[in-house]
C-alpha positions as CSV (number, residue, x, y, z in Angstrom):
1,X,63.5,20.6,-3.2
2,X,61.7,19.2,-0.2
3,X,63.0,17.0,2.3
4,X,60.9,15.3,4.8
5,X,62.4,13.0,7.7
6,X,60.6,11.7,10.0
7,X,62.1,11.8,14.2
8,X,59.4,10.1,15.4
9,X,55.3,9.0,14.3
10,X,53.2,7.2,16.5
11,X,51.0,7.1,20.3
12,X,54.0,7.5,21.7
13,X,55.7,10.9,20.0
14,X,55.0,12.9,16.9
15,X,58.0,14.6,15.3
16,X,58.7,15.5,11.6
17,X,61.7,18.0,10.0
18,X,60.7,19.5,6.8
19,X,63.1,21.4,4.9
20,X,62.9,23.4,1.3
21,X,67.0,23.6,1.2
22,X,66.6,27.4,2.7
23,X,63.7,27.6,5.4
24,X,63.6,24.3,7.7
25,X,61.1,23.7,10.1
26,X,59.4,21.3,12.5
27,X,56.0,19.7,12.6
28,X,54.7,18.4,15.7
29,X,57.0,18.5,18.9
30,X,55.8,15.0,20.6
31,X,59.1,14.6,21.8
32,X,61.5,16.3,24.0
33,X,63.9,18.7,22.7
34,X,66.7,16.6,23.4
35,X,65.6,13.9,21.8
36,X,65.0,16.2,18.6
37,X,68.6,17.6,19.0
38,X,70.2,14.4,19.1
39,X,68.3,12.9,15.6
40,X,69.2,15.8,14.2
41,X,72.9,15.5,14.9
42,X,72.8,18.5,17.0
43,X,72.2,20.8,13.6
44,X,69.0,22.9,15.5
45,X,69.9,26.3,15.5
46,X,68.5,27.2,12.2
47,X,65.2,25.7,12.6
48,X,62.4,28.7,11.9
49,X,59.7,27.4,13.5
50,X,57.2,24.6,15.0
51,X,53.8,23.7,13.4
52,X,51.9,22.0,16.2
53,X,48.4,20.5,15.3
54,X,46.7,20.1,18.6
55,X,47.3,19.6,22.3
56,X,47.6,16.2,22.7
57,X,50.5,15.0,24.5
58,X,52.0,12.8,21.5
59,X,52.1,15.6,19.5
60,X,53.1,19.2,21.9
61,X,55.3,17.5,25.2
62,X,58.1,18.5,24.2
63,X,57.0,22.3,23.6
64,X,58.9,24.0,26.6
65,X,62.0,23.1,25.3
66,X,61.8,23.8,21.6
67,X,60.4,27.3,23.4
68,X,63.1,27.7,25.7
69,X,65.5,26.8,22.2
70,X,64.1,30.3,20.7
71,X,61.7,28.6,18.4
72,X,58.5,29.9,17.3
73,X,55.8,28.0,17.6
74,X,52.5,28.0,15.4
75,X,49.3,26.8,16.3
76,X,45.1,27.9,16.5
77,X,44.0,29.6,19.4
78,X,41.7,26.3,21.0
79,X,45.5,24.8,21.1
80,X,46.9,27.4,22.7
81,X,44.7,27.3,25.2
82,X,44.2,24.0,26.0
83,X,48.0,23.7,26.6
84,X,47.5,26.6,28.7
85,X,50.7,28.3,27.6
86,X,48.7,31.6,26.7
87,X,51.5,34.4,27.9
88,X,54.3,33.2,25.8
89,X,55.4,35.3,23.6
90,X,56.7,32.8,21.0
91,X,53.7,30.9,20.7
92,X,52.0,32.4,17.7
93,X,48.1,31.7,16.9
94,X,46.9,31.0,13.4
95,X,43.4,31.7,11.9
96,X,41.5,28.8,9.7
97,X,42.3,29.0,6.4
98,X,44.3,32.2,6.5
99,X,47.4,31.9,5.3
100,X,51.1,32.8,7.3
101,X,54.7,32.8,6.0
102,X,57.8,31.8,7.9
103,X,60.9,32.3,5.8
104,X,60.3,30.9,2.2
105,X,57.8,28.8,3.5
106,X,53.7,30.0,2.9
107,X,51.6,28.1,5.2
108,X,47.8,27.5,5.1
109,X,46.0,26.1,8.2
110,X,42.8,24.3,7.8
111,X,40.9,22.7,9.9
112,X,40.6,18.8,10.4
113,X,37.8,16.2,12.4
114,X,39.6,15.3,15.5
115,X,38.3,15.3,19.6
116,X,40.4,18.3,20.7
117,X,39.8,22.2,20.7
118,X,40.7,23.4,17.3
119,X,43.1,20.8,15.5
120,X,44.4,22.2,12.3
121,X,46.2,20.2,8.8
122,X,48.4,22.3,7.3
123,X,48.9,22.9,3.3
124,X,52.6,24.4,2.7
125,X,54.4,25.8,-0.3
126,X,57.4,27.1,-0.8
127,X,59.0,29.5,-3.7
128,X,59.9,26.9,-6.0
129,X,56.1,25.9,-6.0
130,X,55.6,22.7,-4.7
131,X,53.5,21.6,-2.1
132,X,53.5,19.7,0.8
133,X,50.2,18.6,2.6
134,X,50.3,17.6,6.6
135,X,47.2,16.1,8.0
136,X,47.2,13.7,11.4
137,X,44.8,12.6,13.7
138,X,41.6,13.0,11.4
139,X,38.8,11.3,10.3
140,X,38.2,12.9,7.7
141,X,39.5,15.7,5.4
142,X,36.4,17.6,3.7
143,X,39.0,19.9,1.3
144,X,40.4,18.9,-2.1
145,X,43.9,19.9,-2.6
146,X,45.7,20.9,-6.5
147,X,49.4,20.4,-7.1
148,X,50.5,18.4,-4.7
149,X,54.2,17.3,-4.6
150,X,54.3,15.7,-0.8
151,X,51.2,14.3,1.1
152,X,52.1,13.2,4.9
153,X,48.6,11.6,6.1
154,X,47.8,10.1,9.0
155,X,47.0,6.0,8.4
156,X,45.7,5.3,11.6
157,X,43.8,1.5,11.2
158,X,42.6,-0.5,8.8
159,X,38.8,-1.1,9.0
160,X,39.2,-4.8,8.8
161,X,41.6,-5.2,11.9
162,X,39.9,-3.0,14.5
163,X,36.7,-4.8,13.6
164,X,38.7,-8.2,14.5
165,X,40.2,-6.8,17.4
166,X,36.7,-6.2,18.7
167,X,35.2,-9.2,18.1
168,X,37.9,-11.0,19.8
169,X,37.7,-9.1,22.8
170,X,41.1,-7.0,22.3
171,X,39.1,-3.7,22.1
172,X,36.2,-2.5,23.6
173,X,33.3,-1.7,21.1
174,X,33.8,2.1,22.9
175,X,37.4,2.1,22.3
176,X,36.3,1.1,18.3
177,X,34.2,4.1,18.3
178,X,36.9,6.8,19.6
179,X,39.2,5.5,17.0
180,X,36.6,5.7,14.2
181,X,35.7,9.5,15.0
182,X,39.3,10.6,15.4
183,X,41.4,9.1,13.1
184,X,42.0,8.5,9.9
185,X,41.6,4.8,8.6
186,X,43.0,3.4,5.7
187,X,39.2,3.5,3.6
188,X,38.9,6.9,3.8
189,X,42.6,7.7,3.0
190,X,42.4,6.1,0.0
191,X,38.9,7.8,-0.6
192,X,40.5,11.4,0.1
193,X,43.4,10.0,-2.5
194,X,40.9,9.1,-5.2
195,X,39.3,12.9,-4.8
196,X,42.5,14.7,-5.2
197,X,45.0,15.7,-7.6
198,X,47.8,13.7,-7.3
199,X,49.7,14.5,-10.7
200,X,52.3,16.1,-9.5
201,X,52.7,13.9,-6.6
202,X,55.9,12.7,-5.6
203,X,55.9,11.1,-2.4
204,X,53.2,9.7,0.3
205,X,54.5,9.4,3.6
206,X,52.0,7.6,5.6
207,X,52.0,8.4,9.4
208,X,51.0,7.5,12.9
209,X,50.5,3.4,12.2
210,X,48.6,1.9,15.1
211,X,50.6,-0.9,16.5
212,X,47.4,-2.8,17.0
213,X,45.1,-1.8,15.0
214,X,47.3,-1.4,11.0
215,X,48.5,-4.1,9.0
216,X,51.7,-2.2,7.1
217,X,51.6,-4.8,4.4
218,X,48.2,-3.9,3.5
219,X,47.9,-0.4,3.8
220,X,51.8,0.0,1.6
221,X,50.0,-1.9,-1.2
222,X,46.5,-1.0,-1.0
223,X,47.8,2.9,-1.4
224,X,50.3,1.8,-3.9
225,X,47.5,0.4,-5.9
226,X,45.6,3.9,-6.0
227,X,48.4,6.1,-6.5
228,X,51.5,4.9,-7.9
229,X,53.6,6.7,-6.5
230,X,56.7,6.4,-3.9
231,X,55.5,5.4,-0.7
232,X,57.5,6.1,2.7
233,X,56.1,4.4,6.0
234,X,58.5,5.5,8.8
C-alpha cells in the first residue's frame, strides 16, 4: 500500500516521502537534509533513494546533504549537469522513458515541458501493482497513463487569477508568459485528467499552489467535479 506525505510543496521547497510499506523513497530534495530529518521524526536511515526532477533550487538545495546521508540520487543527465555535481558517485543518471528499479519500486522517467535542461515526471510501480504518477513544474504532459492508483500533479495557477493579476498591475504581462510555459495550470490539469484512466484512482494530490496566482477553493472543487475521487492539497 502506498503512502505519500508531503514535507514540503511550493516556491520555496519541494519535498515528498513515498513509501510501498518495504522500499521508501524521496522525491524532490528542495529542502535541507535536516529539515527532512526532523519531519520525518528522525526515521531516515532506510530511505533508498532520491528522485529529483530538475535543477531548480526549490526542488535539489538540499542535495549535498541527502548525498552526504548515503542516499542515491536519481535524475537525467541535463540535471546532473546543470547542478554541476558530475563526479559524484551517488548521483545516478536516468535515460527518457527507460525504466530503473530501486528496491520494490520500478521507475519510468519521462520527460515533461518545463525551462530547464532535461526535466523528467516519473511513473512508479511497485510489486503489488499499483501506480503512482509524479509530474511538477510542467505545462503540459503529452503521455496518457493506464492504472493509476496515485496521481501527484503540479496545480500551479488558475487561468482566471493570473489573468487578474495582470490586468491589475500585480504581474508583468512577461512574468504571465514564464508561468504559462512552465507550469501546469489548473485548465490543462483537468484536461490531462479527462484524457486518462483514472479507474483505479485512489487519491490526487495536487502540488506546488502558487500563493498568488491559485485559488485552493476552486481548483479542490473544480478537480473534484472531474474525478471524484479523494483529493489531498498539502
Amino acid at each position: 500500500m502506498i503512502e505519500i506525505k508531503t514535507l514540503a510543496t511550493g516556491s520555496k521547497g519541494n519535498c515528498y516521502y513515498v513509501t510501498d510499506g518495504v522500499t521508501p523513497i524521496l522525491i524532490e530534495c528542495g529542502i535541507s537534509f535536516k529539515q527532512i530529518q526532523q519531519k520525518l521524526n528522525f526515521q531516515t536511515t532506510d530511505i533508498a533513494a532520491c528522485l529529483v526532477s530538475h535543477e531548480h533550487q526549490d526542488h535539489c538545495k538540499g542535495i549535498d546533504g541527502v548525498l552526504k546521508a548515503g542516499i542515491r540520487c536519481y535524475m537525467s543527465a541535463g540535471t546532473k549537469m546543470a547542478i554541476n555535481r558530475d563526479n559524484h558517485h551517488r548521483i545516478k543518471t536516468v535515460e527518457n522513458k527507460k525504466q530503473f528499479t530501486v528496491g520494490t519500486w520500478t521507475i519510468l522517467p519521462f520527460d515533461v515541458q518545463h525551462d530547464v535542461s532535461e526535466p523528467f515526471g516519473f511513473l512508479l510501480a511497485n510489486e503489488d501493482g499499483e501506480k503512482l504518477l509524479f509530474a511538477t513544474d510542467t505545462y503540459y504532459i503529452k503521455y496518457k497513463f493506464k492504472g493509476l492508483s496515485h496521481l501527484m500533479i503540479e496545480t500551479n495557477y488558475c487561468q482566471s487569477v493570473l489573468d487578474t493579476n495582470v490586468e491589475s498591475g500585480r504581474i508583468h504581462p512577461s512574468m504571465r508568459k514564464r508561468v504559462m510555459k512552465s507550469h501546469f495550470s489548473l485548465e490543462n490539469v483537468i484536461e490531462f485528467l479527462k484524457a486518462n484512466d483514472l479507474s483505479n484512482l485512489q487519491e490526487i494530490w495536487l502540488l506546488h499552489l502558487s500563493d498568488s496566482n491559485s485559488d485552493e477553493e476552486l481548483i479542490r472543487n473544480e478537480v473534484a467535479k472531474v474525478t471524484g475521487k479523494l483529493i489531498r492539497i498539502p
